[in-house]
Z-matrix of the N, CA and C atoms (Angstrom, degrees):
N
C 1 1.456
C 2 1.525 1 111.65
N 3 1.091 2 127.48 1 -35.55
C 4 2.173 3 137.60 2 -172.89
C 5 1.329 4 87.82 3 -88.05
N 6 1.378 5 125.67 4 -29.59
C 7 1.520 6 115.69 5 -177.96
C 8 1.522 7 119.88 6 -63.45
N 9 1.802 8 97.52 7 -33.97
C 10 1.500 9 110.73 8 -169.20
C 11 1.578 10 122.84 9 -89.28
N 12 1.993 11 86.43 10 -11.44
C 13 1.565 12 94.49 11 -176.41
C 14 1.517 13 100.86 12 -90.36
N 15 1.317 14 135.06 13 -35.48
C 16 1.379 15 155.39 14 147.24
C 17 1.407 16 84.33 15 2.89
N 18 1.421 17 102.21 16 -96.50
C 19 1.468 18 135.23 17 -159.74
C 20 1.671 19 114.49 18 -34.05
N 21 1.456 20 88.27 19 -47.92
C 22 1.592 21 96.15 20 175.46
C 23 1.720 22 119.74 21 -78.27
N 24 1.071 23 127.43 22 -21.07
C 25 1.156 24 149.61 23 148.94
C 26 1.669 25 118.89 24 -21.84
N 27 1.404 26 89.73 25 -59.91
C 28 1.740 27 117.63 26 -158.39
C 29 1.312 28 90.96 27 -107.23
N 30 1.251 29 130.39 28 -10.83
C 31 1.500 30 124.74 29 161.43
C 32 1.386 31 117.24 30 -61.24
N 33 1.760 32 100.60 31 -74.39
C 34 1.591 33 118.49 32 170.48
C 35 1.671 34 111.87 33 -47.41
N 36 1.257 35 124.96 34 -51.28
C 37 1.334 36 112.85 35 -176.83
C 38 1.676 37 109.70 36 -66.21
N 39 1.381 38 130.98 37 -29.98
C 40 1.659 39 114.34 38 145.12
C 41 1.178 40 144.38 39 -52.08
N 42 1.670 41 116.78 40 -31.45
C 43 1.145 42 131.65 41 176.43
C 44 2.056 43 113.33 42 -60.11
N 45 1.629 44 89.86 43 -37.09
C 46 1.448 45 113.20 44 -165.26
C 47 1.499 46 96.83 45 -80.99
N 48 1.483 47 108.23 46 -62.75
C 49 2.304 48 89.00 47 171.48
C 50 1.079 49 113.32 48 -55.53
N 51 1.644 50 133.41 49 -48.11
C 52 1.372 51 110.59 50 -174.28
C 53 1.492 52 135.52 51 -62.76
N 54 1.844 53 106.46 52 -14.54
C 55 1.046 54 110.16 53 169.66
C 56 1.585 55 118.66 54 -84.52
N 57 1.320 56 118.18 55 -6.54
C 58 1.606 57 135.04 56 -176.91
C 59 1.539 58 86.59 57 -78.74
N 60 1.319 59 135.98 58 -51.79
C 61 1.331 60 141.73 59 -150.53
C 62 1.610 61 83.80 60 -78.90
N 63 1.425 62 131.06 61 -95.41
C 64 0.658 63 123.97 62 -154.33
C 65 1.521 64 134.62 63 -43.40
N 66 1.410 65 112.62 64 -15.49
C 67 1.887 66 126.84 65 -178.06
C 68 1.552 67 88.81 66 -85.00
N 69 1.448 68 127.37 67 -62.97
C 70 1.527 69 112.64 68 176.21
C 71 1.931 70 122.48 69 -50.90
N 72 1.131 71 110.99 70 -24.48
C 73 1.296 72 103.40 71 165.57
C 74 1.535 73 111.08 72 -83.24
N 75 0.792 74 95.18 73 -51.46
C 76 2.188 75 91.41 74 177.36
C 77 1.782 76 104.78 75 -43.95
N 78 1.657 77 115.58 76 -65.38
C 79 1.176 78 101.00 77 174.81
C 80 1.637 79 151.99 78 -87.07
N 81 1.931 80 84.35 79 5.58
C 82 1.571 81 77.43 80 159.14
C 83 1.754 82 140.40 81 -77.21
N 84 1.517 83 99.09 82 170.83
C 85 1.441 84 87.75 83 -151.66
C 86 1.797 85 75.41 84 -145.02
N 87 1.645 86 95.27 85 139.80
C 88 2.153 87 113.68 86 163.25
C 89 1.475 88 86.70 87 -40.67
N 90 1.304 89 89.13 88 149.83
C 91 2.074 90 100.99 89 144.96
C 92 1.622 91 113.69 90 -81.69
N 93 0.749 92 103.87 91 134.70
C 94 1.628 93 104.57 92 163.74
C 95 1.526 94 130.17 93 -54.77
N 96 0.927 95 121.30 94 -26.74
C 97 0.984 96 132.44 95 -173.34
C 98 2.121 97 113.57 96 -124.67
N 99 1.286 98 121.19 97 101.74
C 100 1.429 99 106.94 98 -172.94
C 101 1.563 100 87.29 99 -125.03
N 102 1.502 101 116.24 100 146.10
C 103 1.253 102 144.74 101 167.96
C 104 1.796 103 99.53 102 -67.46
N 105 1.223 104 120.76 103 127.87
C 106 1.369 105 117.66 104 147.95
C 107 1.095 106 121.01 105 -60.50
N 108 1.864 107 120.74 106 145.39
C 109 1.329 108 113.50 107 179.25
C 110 1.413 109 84.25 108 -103.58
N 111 1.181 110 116.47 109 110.76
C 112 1.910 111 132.93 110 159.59
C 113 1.160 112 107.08 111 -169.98
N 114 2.048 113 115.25 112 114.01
C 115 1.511 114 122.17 113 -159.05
C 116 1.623 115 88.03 114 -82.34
N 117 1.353 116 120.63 115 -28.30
C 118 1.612 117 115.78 116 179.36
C 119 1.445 118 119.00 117 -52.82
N 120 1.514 119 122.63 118 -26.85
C 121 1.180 120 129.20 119 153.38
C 122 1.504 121 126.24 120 -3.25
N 123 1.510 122 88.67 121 -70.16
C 124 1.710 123 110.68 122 -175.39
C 125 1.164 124 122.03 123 -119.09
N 126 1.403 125 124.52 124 -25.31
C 127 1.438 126 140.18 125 171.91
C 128 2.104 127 107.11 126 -51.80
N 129 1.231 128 99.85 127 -62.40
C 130 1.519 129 119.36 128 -157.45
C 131 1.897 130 96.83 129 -43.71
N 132 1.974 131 94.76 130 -60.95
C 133 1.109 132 98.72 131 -170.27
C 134 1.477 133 113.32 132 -91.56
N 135 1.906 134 115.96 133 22.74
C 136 1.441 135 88.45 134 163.80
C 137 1.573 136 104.08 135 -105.87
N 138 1.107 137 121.89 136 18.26
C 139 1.720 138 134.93 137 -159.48
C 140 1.758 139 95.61 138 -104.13
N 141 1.458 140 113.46 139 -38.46
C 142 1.169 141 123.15 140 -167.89
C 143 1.529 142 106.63 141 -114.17
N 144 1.176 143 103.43 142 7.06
C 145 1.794 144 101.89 143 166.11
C 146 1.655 145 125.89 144 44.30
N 147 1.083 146 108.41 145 7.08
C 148 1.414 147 120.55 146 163.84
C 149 1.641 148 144.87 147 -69.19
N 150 1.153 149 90.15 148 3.79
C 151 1.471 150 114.40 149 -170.61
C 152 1.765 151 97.45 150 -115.61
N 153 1.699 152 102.77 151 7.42
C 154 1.608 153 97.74 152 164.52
C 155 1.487 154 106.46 153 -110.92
N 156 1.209 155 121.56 154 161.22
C 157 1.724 156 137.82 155 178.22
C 158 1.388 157 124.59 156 -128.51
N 159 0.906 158 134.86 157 101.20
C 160 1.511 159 134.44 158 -164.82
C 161 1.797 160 96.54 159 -71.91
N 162 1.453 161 89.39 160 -178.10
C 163 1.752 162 109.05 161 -165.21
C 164 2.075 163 91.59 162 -80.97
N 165 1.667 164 100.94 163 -51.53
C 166 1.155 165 86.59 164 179.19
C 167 2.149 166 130.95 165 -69.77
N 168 1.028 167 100.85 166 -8.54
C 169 1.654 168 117.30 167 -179.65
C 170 1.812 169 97.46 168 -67.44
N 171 1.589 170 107.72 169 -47.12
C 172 1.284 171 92.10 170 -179.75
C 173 1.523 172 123.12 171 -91.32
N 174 1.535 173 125.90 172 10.71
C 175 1.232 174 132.40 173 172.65
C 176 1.438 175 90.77 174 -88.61
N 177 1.088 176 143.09 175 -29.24
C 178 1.839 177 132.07 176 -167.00
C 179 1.256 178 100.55 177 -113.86
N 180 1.167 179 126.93 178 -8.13
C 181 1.455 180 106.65 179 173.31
C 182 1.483 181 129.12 180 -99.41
N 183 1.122 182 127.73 181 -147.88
C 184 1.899 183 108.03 182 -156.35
C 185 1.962 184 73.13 183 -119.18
N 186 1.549 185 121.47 184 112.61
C 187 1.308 186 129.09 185 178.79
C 188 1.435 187 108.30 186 -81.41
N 189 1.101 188 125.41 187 6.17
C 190 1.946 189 131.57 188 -150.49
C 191 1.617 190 81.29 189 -90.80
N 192 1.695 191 122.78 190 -43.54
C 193 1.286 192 109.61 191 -158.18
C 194 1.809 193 93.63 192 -99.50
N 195 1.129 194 133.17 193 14.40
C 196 1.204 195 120.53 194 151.07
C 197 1.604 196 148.73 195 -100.33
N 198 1.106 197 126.43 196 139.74
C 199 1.645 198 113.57 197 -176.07
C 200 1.257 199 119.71 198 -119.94
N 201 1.332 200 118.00 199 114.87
C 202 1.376 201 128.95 200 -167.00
C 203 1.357 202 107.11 201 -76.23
N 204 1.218 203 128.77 202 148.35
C 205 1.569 204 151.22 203 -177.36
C 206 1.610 205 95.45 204 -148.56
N 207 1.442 206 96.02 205 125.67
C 208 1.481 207 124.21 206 -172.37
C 209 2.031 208 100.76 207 -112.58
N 210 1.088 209 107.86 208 79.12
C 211 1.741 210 108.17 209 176.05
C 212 1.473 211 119.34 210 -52.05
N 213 1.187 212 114.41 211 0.66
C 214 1.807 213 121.62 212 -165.84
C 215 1.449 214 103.24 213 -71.65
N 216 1.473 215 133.70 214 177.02
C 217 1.164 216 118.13 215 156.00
C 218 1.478 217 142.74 216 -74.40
N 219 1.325 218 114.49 217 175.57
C 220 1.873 219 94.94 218 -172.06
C 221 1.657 220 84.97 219 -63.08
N 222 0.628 221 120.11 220 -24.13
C 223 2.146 222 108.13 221 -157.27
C 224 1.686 223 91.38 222 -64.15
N 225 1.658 224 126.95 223 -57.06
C 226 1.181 225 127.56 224 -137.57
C 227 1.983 226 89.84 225 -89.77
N 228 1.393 227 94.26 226 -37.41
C 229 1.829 228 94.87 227 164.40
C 230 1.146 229 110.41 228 -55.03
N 231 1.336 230 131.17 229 -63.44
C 232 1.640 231 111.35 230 169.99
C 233 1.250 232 159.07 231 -32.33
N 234 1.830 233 97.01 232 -17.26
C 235 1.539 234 126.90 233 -151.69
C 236 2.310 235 74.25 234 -105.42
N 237 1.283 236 127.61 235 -19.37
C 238 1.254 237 108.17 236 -173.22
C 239 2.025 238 96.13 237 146.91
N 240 1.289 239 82.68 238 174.34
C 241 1.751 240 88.76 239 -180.00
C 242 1.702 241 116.38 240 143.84
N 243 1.130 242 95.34 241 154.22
C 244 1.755 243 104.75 242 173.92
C 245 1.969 244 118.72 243 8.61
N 246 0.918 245 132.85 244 102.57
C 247 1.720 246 121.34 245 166.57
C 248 1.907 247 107.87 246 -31.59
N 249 0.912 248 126.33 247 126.80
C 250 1.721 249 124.09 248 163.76
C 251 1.889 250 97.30 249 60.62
N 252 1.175 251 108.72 250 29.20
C 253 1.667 252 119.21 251 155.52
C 254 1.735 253 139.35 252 -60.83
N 255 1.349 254 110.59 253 69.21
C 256 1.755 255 81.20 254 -168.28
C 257 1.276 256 115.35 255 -81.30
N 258 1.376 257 121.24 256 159.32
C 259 1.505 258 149.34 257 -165.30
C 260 1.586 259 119.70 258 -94.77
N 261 1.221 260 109.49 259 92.08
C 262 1.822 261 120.50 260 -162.23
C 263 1.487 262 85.33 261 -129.13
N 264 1.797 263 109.22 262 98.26
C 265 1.541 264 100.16 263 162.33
C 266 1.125 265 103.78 264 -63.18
N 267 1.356 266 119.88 265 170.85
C 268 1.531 267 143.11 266 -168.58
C 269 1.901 268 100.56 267 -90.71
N 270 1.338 269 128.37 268 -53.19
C 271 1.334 270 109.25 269 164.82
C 272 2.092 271 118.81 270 -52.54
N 273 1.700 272 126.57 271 -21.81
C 274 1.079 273 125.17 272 161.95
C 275 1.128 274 121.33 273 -78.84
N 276 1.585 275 127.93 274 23.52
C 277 1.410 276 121.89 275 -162.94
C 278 1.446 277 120.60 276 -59.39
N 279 1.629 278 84.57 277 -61.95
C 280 1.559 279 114.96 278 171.57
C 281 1.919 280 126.94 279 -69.31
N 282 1.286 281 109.42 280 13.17
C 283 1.243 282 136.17 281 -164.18
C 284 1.651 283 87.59 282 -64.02
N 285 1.141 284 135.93 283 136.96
C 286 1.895 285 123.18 284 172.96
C 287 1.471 286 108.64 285 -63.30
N 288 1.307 287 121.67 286 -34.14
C 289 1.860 288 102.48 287 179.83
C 290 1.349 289 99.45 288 -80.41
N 291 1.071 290 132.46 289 -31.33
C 292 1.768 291 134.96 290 -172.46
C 293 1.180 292 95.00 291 -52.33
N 294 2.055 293 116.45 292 -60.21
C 295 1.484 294 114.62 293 -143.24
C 296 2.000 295 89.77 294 -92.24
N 297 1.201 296 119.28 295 -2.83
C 298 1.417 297 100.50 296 170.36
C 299 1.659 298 118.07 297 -92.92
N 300 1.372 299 99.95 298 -21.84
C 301 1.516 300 107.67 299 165.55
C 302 1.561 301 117.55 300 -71.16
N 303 1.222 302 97.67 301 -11.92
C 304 1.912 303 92.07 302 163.02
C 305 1.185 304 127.32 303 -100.45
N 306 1.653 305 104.43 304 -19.25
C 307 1.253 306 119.28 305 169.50
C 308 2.062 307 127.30 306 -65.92
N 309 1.707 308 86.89 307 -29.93
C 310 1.663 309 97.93 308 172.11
C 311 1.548 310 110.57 309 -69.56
N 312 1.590 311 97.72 310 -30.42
C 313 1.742 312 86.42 311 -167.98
C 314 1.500 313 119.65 312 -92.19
N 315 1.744 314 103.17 313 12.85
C 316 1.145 315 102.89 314 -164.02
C 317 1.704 316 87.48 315 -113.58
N 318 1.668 317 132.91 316 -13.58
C 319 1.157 318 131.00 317 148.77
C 320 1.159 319 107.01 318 -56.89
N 321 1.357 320 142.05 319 -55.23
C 322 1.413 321 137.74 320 -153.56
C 323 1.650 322 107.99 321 -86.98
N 324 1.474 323 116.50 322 13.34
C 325 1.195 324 112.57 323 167.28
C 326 1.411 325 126.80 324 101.59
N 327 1.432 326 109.38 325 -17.24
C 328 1.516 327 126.91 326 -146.97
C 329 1.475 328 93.65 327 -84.16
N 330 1.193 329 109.25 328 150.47
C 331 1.342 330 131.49 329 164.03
C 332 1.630 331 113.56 330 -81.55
N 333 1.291 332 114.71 331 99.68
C 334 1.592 333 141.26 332 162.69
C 335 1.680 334 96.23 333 -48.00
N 336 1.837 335 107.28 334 104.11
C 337 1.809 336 98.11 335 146.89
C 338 1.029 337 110.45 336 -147.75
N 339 1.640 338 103.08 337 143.32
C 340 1.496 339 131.85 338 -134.73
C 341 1.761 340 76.39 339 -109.26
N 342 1.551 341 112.62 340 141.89
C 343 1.579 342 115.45 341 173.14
C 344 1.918 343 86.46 342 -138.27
N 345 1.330 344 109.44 343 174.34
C 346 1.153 345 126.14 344 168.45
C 347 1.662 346 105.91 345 -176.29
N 348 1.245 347 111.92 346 158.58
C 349 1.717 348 120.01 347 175.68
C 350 1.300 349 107.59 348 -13.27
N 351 1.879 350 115.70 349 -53.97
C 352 1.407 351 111.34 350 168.58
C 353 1.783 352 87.37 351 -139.35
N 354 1.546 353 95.42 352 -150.83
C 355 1.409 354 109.45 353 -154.56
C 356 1.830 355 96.67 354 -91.44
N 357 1.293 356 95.05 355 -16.03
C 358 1.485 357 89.61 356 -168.95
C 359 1.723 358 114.23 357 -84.42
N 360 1.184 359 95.56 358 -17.39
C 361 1.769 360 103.58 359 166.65
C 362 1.289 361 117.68 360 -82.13
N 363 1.244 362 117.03 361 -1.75
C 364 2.049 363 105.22 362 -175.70
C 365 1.538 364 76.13 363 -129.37
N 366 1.654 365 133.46 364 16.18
C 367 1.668 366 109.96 365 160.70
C 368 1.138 367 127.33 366 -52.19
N 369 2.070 368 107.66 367 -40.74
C 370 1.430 369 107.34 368 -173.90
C 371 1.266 370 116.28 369 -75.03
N 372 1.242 371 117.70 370 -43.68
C 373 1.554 372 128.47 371 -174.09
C 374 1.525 373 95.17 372 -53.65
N 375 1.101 374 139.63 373 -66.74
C 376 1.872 375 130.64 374 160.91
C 377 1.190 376 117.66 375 -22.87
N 378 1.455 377 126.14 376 -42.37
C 379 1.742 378 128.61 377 -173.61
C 380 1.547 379 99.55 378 -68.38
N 381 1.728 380 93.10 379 -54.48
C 382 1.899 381 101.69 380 -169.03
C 383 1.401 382 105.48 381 -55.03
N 384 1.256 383 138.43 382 -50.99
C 385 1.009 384 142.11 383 176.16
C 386 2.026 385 110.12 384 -48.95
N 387 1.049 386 99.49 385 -66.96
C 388 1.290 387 105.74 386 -167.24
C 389 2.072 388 118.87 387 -65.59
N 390 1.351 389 87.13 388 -17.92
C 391 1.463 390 99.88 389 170.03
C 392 1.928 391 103.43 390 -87.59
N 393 1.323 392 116.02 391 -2.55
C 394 1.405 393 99.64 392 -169.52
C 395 1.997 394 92.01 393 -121.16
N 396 1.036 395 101.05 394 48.38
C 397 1.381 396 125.76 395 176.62
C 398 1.794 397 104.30 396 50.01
N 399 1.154 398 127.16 397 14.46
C 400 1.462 399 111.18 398 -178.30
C 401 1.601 400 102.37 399 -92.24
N 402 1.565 401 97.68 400 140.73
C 403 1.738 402 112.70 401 -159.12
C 404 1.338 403 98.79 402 -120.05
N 405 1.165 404 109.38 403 159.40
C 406 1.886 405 138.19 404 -165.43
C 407 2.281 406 112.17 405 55.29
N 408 1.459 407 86.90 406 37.28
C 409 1.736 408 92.27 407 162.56
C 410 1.199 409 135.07 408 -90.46
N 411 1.293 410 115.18 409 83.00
C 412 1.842 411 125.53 410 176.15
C 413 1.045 412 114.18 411 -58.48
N 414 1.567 413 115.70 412 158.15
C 415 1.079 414 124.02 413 159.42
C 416 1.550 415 134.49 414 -121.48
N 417 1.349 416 121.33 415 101.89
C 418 1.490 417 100.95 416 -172.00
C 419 1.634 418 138.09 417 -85.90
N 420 1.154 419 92.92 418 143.37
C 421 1.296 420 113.56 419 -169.20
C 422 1.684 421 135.06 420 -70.96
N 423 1.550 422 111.55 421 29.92
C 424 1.190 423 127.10 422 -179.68
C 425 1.606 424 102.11 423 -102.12
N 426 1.495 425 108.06 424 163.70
C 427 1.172 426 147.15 425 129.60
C 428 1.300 427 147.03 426 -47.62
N 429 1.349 428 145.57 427 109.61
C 430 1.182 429 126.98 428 176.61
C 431 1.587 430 138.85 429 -109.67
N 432 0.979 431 116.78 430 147.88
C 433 1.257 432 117.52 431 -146.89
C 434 1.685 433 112.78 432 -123.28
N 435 1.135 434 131.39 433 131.93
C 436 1.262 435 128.82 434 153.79
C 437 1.739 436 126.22 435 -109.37
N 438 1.305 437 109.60 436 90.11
C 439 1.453 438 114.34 437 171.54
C 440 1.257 439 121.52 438 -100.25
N 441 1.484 440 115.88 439 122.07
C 442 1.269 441 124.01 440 -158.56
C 443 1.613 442 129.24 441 66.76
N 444 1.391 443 110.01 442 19.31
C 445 1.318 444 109.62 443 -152.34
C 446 1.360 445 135.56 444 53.23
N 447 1.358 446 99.69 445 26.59
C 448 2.000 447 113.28 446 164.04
C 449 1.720 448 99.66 447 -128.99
N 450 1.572 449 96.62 448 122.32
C 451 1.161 450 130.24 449 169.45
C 452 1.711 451 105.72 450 -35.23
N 453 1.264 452 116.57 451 139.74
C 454 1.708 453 135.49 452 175.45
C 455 0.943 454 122.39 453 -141.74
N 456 1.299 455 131.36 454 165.79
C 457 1.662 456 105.96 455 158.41
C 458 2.354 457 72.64 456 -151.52
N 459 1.528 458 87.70 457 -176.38
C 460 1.437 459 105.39 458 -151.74
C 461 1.496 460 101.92 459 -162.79
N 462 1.345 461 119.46 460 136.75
C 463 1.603 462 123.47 461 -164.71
C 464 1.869 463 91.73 462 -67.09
N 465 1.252 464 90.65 463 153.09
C 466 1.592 465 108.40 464 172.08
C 467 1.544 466 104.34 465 -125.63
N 468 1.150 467 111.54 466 95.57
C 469 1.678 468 114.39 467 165.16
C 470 1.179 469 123.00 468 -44.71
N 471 1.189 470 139.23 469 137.17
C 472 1.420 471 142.05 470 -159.45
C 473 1.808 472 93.75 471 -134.88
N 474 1.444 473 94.64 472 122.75
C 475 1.621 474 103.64 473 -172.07
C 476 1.978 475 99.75 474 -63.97
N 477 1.755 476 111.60 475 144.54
C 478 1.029 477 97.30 476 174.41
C 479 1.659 478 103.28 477 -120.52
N 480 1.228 479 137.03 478 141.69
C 481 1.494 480 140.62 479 177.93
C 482 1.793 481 92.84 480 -33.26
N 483 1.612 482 88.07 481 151.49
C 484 1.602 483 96.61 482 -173.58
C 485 1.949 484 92.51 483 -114.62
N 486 1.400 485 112.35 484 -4.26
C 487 1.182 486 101.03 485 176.05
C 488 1.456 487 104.58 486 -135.41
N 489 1.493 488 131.69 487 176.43
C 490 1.503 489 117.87 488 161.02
C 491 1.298 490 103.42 489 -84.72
N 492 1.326 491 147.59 490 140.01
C 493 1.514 492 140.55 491 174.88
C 494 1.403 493 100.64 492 -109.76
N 495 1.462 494 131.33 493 -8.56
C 496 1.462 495 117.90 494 -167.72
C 497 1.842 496 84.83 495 -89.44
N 498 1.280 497 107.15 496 -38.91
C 499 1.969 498 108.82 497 174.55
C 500 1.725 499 99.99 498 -46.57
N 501 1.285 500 102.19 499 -84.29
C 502 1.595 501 118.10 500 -167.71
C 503 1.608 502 121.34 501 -35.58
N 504 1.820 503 119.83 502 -36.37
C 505 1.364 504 134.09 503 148.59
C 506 1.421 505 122.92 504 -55.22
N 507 1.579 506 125.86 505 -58.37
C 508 1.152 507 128.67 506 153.19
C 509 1.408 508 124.83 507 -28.76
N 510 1.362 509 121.56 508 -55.75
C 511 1.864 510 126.45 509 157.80
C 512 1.329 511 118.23 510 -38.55
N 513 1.682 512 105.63 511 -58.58
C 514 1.347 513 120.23 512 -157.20
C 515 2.054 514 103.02 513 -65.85
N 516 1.226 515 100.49 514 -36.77
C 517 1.679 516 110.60 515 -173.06
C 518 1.597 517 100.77 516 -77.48
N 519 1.369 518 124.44 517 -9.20
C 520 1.795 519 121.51 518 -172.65
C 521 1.177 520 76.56 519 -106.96
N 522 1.636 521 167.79 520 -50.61
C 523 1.142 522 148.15 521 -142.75
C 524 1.311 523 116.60 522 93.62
N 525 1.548 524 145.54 523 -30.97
C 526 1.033 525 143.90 524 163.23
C 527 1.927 526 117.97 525 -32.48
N 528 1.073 527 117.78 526 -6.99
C 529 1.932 528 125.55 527 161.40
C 530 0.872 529 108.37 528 -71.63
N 531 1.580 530 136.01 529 111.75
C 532 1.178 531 140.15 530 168.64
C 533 1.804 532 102.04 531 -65.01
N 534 1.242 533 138.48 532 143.79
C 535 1.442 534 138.34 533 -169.36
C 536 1.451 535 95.53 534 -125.52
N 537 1.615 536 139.05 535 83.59
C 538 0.830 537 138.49 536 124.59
C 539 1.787 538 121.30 537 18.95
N 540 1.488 539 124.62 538 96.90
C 541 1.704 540 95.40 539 156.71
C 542 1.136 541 115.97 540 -109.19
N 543 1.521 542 110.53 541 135.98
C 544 1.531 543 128.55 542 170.55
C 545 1.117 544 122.20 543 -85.02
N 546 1.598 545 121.52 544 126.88
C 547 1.952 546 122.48 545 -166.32
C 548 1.297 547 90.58 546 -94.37
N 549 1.713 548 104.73 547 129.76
C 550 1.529 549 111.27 548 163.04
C 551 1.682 550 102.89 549 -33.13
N 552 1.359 551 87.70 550 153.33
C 553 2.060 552 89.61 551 164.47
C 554 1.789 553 91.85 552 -115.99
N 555 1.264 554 77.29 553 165.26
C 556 1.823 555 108.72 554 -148.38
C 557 1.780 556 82.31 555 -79.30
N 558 1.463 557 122.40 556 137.29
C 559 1.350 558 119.05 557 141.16
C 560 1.563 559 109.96 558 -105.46
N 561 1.703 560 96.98 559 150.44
C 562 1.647 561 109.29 560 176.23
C 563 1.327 562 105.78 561 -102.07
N 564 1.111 563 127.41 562 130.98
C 565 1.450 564 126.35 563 -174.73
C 566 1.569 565 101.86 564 -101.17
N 567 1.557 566 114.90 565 121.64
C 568 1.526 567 112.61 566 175.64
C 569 1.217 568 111.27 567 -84.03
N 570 1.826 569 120.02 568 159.20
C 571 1.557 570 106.21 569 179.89
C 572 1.236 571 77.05 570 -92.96
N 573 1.706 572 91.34 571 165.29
C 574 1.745 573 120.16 572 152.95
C 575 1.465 574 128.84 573 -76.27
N 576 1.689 575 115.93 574 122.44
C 577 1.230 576 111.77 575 -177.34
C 578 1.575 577 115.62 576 -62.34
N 579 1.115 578 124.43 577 151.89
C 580 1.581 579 120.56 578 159.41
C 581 0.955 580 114.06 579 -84.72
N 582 2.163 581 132.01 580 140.95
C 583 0.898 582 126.55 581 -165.54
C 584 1.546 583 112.98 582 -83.38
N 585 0.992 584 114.73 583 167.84
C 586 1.988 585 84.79 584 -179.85
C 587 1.583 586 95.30 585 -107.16
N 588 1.219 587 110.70 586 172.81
C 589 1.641 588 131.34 587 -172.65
C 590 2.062 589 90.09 588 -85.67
N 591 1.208 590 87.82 589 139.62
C 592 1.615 591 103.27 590 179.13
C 593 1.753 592 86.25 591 -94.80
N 594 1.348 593 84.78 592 138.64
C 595 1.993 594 109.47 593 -173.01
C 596 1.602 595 84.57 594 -78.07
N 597 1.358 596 112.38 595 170.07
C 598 1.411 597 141.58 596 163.11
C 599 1.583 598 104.99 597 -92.26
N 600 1.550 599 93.15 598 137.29
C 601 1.423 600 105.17 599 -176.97
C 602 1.305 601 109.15 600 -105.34
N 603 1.761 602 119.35 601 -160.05
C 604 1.548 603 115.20 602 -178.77
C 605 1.520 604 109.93 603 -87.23
């Protein structure tokens, strides 16, 4: 009889995972959104800085094949921005009409550039993008400005390394760095005078 209740036991508790298994396979679903695994992605062009555009690159260059995306908010987009600019806050990036409207322009060839107040606010929206395999996304490198209450914007210099350090580390790990040693320098410690007691007068 414990044998048969056993049995039935270990029946139902199979019946019950396989039916757990099977509702999680019915309703799983892709993510929409998957990161490429390729560190060259983002590495290559942040080493080689090419994936930035100055204010003057886009006054001389042919703008017909580019499409500006303004990451700011609708409020600060409202206040002014880019000529033929559209307005994709950076939390709507991934929005499905947002991310298929980047997806058309990135069939049609166009050069993706990402602007924000400065460069450091449309950095991520460049990573997100560029980690989700969409290719030729700049970022420009202005400032924006309101003088007089008419919209500006103004180059933003972007600091560039004053040395190569991936070279200078590479040396340092083969041993070819000569390492200098420097001898503590000597301190002399002065004593302290004692003040003397002022005598009593008349």
């Amino acid at each position: 009889m414990k044998e048969l209740e056993r049995t039935k036991r270990i029946s139902f508790s199979a019946v019950i995972i396989i039916l757990v298994v099977l509702i999680g396979l019915l309703s799983f679903k892709k993510a929409a959104n998957v990161f490429k695994n390729d560190k060259t992605l983002t590495l290559n062009p942040i080493v080689s800085q090419d994936y930035i555009i100055s204010k003057s690159s886009i006054d001389t260059a042919s703008v017909s094949n580019m499409a500006f995306i303004d990451v700011r908010s609708p409020f600060e987009y409202s206040k002014g921005h880019i000529k033929n600019a559209k307005n994709i806050y950076t939390p709507d990036l991934l929005d499905p009409k947002n991310k298929e409207y980047i997806l058309d322009l990135e069939k049609e060839n166009k050069t993706i550039v990402l602007y924000g107040a400065e460069p450091g606010e449309a950095s991520g929206a460049w990573m997100l993008l560029t980690q989700l395999g969409i290719k030729n996304v700049k970022l420009l490198s202005i400032k924006t400005n309101y003088i007089h209450n008419t919209f500006s914007i103004s180059d933003f210099p972007i600091e560039k390394a004053q040395l190569d350090y991936a070279a200078y580390m590479k040396k340092a790990t083969s041993g070819k760095i000569e390492v200098k040693k420097v001898t503590p320098k000597r301190v002399i410690k002065l004593a302290k005078k004692k003040k003397k007691v002022a005598e009593g007068g008349c």
